[in-house]
C-alpha positions as CSV (number, residue, x, y, z in Angstrom):
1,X,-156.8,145.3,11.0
2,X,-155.2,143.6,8.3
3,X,-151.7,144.5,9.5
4,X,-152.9,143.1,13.2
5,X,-153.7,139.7,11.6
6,X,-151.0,139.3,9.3
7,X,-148.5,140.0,13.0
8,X,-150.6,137.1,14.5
9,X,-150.0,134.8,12.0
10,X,-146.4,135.2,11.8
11,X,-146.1,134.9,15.7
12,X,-147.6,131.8,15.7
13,X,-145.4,129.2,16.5
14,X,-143.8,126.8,13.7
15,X,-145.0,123.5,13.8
16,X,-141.9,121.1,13.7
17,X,-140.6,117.1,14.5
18,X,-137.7,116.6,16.4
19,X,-135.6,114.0,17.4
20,X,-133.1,113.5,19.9
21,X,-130.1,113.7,19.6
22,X,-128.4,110.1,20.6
23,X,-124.5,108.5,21.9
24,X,-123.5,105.9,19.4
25,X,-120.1,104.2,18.9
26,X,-118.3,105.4,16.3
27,X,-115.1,104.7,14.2
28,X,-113.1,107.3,12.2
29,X,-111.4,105.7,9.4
30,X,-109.5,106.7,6.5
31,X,-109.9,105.3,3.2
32,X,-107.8,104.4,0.7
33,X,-106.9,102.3,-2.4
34,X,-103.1,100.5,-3.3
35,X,-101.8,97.5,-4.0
36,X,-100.5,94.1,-2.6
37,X,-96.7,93.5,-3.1
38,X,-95.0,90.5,-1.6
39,X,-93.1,92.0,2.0
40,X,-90.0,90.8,0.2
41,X,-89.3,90.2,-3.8
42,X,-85.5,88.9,-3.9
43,X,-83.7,88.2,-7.5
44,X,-81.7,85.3,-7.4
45,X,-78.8,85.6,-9.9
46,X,-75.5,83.1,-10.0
47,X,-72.0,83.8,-8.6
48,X,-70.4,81.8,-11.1
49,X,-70.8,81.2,-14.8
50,X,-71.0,77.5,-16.0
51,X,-73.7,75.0,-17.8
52,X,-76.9,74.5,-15.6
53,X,-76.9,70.6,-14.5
54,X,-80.5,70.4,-12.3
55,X,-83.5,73.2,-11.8
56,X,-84.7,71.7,-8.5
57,X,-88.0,74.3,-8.5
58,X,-90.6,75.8,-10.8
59,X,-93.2,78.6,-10.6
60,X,-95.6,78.2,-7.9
61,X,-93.2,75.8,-5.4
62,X,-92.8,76.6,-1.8
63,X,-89.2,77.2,-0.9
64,X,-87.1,77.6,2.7
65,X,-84.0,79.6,3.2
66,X,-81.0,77.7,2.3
67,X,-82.7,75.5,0.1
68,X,-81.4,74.0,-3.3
69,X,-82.7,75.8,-6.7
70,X,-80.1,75.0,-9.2
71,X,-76.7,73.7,-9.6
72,X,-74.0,74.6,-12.0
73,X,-71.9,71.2,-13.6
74,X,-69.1,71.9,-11.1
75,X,-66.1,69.5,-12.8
76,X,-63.9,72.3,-13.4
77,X,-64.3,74.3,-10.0
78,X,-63.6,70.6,-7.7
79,X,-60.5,70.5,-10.6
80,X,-59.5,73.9,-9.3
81,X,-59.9,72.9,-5.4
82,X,-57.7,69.7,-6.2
83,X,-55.2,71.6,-7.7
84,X,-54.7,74.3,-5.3
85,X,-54.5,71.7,-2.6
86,X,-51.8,69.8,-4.6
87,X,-49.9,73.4,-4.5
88,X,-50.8,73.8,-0.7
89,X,-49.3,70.4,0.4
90,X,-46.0,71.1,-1.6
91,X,-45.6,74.8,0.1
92,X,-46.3,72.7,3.3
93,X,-43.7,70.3,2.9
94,X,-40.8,72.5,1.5
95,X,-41.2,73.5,5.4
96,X,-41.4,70.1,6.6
97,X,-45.0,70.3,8.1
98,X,-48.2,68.6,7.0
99,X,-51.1,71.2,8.1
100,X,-51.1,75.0,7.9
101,X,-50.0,76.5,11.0
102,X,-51.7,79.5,13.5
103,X,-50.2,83.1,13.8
104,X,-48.8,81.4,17.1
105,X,-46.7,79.5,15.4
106,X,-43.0,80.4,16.2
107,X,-41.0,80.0,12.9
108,X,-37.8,78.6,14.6
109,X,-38.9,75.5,14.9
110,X,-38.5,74.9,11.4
111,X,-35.8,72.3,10.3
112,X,-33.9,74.8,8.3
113,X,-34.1,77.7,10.8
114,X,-32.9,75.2,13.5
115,X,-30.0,73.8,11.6
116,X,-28.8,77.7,10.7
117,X,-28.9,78.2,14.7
118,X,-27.1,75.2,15.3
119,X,-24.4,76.3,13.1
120,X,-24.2,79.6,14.5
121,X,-24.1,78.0,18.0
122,X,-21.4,75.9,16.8
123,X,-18.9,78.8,15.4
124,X,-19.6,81.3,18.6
125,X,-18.3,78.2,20.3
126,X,-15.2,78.0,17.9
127,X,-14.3,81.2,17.9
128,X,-14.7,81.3,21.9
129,X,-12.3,78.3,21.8
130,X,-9.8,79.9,19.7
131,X,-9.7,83.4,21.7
132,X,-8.6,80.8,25.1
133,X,-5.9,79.2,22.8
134,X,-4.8,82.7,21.8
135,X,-4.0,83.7,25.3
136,X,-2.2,81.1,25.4
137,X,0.0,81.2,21.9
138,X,-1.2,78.5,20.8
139,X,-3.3,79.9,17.7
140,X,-2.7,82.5,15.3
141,X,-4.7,85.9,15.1
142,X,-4.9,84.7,11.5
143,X,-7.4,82.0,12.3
144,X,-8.6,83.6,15.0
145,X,-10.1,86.1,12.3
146,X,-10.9,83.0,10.1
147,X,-13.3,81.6,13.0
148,X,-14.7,85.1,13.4
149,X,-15.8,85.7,9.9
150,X,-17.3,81.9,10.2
151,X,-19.4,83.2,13.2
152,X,-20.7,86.5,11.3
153,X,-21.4,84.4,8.3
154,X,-23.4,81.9,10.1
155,X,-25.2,84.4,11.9
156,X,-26.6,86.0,8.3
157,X,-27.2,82.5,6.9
158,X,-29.6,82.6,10.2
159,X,-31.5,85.3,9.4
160,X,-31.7,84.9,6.0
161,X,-33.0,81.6,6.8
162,X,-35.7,83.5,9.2
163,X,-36.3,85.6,6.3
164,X,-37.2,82.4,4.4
165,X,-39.3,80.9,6.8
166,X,-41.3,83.9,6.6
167,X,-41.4,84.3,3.1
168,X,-42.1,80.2,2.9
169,X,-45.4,80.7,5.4
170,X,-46.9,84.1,4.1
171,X,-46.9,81.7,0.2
172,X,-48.5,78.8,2.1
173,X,-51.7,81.3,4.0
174,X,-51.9,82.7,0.5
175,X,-52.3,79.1,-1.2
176,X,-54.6,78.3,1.9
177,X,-56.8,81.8,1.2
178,X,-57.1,80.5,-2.6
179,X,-57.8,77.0,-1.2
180,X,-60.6,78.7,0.9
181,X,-61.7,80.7,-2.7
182,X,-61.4,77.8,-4.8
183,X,-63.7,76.1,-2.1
184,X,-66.4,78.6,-1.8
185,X,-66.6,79.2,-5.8
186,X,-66.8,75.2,-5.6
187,X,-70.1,76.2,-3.4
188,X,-71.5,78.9,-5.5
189,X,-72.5,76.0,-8.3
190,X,-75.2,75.2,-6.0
191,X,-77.9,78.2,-6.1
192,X,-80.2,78.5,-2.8
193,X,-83.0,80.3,-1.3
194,X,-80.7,83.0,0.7
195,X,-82.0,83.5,4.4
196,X,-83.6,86.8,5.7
197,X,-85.7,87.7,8.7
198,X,-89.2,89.5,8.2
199,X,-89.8,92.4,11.3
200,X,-93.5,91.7,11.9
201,X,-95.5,93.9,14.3
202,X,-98.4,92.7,16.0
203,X,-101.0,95.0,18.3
204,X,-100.6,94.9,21.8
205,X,-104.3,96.4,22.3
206,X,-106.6,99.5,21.1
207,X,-104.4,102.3,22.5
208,X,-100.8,100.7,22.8
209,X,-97.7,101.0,20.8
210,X,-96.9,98.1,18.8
211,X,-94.8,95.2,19.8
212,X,-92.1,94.3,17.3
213,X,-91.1,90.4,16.2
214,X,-89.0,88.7,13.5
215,X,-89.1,85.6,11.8
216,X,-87.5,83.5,9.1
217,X,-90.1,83.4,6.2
218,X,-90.4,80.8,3.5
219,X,-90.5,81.9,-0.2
220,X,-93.1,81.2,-3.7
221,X,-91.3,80.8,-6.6
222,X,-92.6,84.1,-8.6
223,X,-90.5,83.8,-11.9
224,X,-88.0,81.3,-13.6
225,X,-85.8,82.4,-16.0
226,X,-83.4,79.1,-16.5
227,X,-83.6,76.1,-17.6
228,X,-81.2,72.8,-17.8
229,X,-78.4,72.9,-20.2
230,X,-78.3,76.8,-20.6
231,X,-75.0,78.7,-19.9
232,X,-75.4,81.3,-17.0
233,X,-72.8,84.1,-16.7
234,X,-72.4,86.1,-13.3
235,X,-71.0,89.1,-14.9
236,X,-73.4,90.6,-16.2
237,X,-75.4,89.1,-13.6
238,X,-78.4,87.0,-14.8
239,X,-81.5,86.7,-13.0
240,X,-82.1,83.1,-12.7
241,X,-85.3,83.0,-10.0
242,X,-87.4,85.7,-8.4
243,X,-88.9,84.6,-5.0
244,X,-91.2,86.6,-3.2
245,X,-92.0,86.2,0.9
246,X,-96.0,86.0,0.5
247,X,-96.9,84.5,3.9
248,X,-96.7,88.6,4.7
249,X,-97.7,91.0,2.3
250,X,-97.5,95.2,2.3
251,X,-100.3,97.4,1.0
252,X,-98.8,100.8,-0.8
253,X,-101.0,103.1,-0.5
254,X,-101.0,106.9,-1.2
255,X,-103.6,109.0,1.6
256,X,-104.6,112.7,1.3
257,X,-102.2,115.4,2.6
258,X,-105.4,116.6,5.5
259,X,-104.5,113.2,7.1
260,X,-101.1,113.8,7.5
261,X,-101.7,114.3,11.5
262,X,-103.7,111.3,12.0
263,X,-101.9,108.6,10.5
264,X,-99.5,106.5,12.4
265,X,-97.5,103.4,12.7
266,X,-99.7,100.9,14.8
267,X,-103.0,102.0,13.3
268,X,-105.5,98.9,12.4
269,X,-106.2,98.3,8.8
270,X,-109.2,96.6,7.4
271,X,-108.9,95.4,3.6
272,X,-111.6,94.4,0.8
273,X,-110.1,92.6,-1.6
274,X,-111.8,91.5,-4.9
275,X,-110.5,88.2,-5.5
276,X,-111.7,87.4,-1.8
277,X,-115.3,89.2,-1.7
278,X,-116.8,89.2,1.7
279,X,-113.7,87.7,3.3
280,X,-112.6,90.2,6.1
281,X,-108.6,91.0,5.8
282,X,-106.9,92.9,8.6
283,X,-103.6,94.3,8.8
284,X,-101.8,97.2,10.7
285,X,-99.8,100.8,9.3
286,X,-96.2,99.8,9.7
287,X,-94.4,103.1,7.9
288,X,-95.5,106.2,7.3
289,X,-93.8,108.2,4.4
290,X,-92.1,111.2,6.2
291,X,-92.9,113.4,2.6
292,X,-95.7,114.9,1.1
293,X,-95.9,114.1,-2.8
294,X,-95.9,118.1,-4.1
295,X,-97.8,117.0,-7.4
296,X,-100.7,114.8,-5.5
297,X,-100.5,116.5,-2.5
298,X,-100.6,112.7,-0.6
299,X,-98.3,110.8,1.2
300,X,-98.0,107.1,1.0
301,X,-98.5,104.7,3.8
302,X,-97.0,100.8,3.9
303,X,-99.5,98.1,5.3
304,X,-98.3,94.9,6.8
305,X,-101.0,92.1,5.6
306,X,-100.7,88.8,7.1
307,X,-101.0,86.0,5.0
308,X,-100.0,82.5,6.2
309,X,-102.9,80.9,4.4
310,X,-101.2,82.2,1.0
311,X,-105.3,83.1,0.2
312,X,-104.0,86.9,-1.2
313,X,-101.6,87.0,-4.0
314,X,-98.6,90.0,-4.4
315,X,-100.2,92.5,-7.8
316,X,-103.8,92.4,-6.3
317,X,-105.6,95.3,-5.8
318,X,-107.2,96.1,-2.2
319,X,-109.1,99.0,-0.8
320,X,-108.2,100.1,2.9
321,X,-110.1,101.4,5.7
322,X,-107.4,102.5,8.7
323,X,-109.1,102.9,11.8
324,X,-107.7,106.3,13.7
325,X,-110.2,106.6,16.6
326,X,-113.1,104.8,18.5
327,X,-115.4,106.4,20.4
328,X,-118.2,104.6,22.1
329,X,-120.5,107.6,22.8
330,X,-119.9,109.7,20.6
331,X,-123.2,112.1,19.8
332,X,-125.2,111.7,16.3
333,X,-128.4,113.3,15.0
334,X,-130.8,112.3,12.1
335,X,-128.9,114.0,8.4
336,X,-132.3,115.4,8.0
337,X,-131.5,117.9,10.6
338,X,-128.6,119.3,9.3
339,X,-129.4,122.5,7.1
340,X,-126.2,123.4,4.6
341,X,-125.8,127.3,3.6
342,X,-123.0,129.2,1.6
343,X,-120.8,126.6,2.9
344,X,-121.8,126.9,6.6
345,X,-123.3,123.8,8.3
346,X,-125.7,124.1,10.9
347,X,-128.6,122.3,12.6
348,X,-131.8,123.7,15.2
349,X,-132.3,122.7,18.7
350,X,-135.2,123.2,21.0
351,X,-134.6,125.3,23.6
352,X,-137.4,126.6,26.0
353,X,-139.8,126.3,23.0
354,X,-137.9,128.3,20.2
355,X,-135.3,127.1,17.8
356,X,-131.6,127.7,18.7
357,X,-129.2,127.5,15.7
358,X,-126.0,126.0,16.3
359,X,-122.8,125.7,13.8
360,X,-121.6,122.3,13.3
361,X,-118.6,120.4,11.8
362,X,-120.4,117.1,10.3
363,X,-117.9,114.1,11.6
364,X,-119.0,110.0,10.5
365,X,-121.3,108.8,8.8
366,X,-123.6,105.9,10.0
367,X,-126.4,104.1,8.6
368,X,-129.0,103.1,11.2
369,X,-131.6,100.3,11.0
370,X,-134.8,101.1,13.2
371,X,-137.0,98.7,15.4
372,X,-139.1,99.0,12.2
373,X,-136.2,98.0,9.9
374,X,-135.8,101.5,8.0
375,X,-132.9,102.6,7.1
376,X,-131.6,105.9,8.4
377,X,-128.6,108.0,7.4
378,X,-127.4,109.8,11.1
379,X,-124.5,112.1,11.7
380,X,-122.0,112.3,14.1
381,X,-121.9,116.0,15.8
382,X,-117.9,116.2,17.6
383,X,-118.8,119.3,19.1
384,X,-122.1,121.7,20.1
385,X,-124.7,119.3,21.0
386,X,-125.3,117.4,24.0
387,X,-126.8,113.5,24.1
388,X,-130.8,113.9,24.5
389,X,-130.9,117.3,23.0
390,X,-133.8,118.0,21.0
391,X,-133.0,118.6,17.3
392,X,-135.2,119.6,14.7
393,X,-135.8,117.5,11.6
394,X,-138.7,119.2,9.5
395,X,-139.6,122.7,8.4
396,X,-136.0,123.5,8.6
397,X,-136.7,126.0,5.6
398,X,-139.0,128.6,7.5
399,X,-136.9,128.4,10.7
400,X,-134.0,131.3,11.8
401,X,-132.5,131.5,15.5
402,X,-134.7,132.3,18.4
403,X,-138.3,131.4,15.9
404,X,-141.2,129.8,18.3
405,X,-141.8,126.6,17.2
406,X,-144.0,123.3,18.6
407,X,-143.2,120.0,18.4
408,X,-146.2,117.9,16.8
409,X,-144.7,114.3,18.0
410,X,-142.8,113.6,21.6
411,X,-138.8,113.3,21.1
412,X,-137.8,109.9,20.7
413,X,-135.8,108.9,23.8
């Protein structure tokens, strides 16, 4: 009899609460931690030495490409553009002209080449003369070969003079490249901002690649290392300015190896910054390193952060939350019904009035205020349940597959 009862009792069915199981959007995101740099930090050094005459900016200013930062006394490098001028207009004039001509420019026409042609013209024509006297016995062959040599002689004073000419233009182009050098180190005294273009990429929508833009983008004074009066030397170079491009920042980042998969250029990027608490910052994965770090077993990830206001500053610190998938019904259950054993994760559903295990793989995590403003932690299944299934969320401890249990309130719809 005893035996009897005690096969009763365990029959009986396991009184349990269940709840159902419910579609919920969902984000997947990846977190992180890294730091803000400026998208571009550029060290401005001189290209010539010489004695600092003006500093036109200081730490903090806002400064455009091409504009004035410095300028170097430039007395002796306007000295050095007079003086190779000097030395171009007297190459110029040894040939007779006053400007430096194109590689068109057919060297014949020069006064001394001209004249050597004219006397070459003029003993052809003497010795053609004398050969028609000859025939006649009115010359000698004595002078005959006298107005010969004169022809041959005249015809290497021509090309010699060609030869001149030549050598006469190639000095003045090389005076004219100097002029050019003298001209541009007469430039390099005055230091500016140097001009680059940032690639920006914006999102086209959830789902699309990225559309890609470029801009010219304005620079903060980061550091200044020069002040009025000092020498500078270009070799070795000194740094005189840093500037850094802050209306778009990067966030480095380094991200576990097990998202190497899910990670890609395009992804959005939401930010928490401390010096901005509460202030929502967005940005968007630009690169993605193509290597795996061996000794941290991550990879590390470049943000692009836009910043026009200037409210973040490069050297801040920022945590990351890269979005990698939404789904809008994606199923969840209470994280009361999830029962975790020797590294297996499983939950109970109701099934014709007994319990029905089923192996799960946990995915998001949400936090869920009720109608009655409690708080609950629910779970997002990927895989195994259905919405509206029945899941069990008490007396998970004395249930096994296939157990009879009751439900002691109504699923919650």
């Amino acid at each position: 009899m005893a035996g009897k009862a005690a096969t009763t009792k365990q029959a009986e069915p396991i009184v349990v609460t269940v709840a159902a199981a419910t579609p919920r959007p969902v984000e997947r995101r990846v977190r992180t931690v890294g730091t803000l740099h400026g998208f571009e930090e550029i060290d401005v050094s001189p290209l010539v030495d010489g004695r600092v005459a003006r500093v036109s900016h200081d730490i903090g200013d806002i400064v455009e490409p091409g504009e004035l930062l410095l300028e170097i006394d430039d007395a002796d490098f306007l000295l050095a553009v007079q003086e190779v001028e000097r030395s171009l207009e007297l190459e110029l004039a040894a040939l007779g002209l006053s400007t430096v001509p194109d590689l068109s420019f057919d060297i014949s026409r020069l006064p001394s080449v001209e004249r050597a042609g004219l006397v070459e013209r003029n003993a052809a024509d003497t010795v053609e003369r004398f050969r028609g006297l000859e025939a006649r016995g009115a010359i000698t062959k004595d002078e005959i070969q006298k107005a010969e040599l004169a022809l041959d002689t005249a015809r290497l004073d021509r090309k010699q003079r060609l030869l001149d000419a030549e050598q006469a233009l190639a000095a003045v182009r090389h005076r004219e490249a100097l002029l050019e050098t003298a001209r541009k180190r007469l430039g390099d005294t005055r230091v500016v901002a140097p001009a680059i273009e940032v690639r920006t990429f914006r999102q086209r929508g959830e789902g699309s690649a990225d559309e890609i833009g470029s801009a010219a983008r304005t620079y903060t004074v980061a550091a200044r290392h020069v002040t009025e009066g000092e020498v500078v030397r270009s070799m070795p170079a000194a740094v005189l300015f840093r500037l850094v491009v802050e209306d778009v920042l990067k966030l480095k980042a380094a991200v576990p190896e097990r998202h190497a998969a899910s990670i890609a250029p395009g992804q959005e990027v939401d930010l928490a910054v401390e010096s901005l608490p509460g202030v929502p910052v967005s940005g968007h994965v630009v690169r993605v390193h193509p290597t795996i770090d061996t000794a941290s077993r991550t990879f590390d990830v470049e943000v692009q952060v836009p910043n026009g206001d200037h409210r973040l500053k490069p050297g801040a610190f920022a945590k990351a939350s890269i979005l990698l998938d939404r789904r809008a019904d994606a199923v969840t259950v209470p994280e009361e019904a999830l029962v975790r054993f020797a590294g297996v994760t499983k939950l109970f559903v109701v099934v014709e009035g007994r319990a029905l295990a089923i192996p799960v793989e946990p995915g998001v995590r949400l936090d869920v205020t009720d109608d009655a403003g409690v708080v609950r932690r629910w779970i997002e299944i990927p895989a195994g349940v259905t919405a509206g299934s029945e899941v069990i969320t008490s007396g998970l401890a004395l249930l096994s597959d296939g157990v009879p249990v009751r439900v002691r309130v109504p699923t919650t719809p």
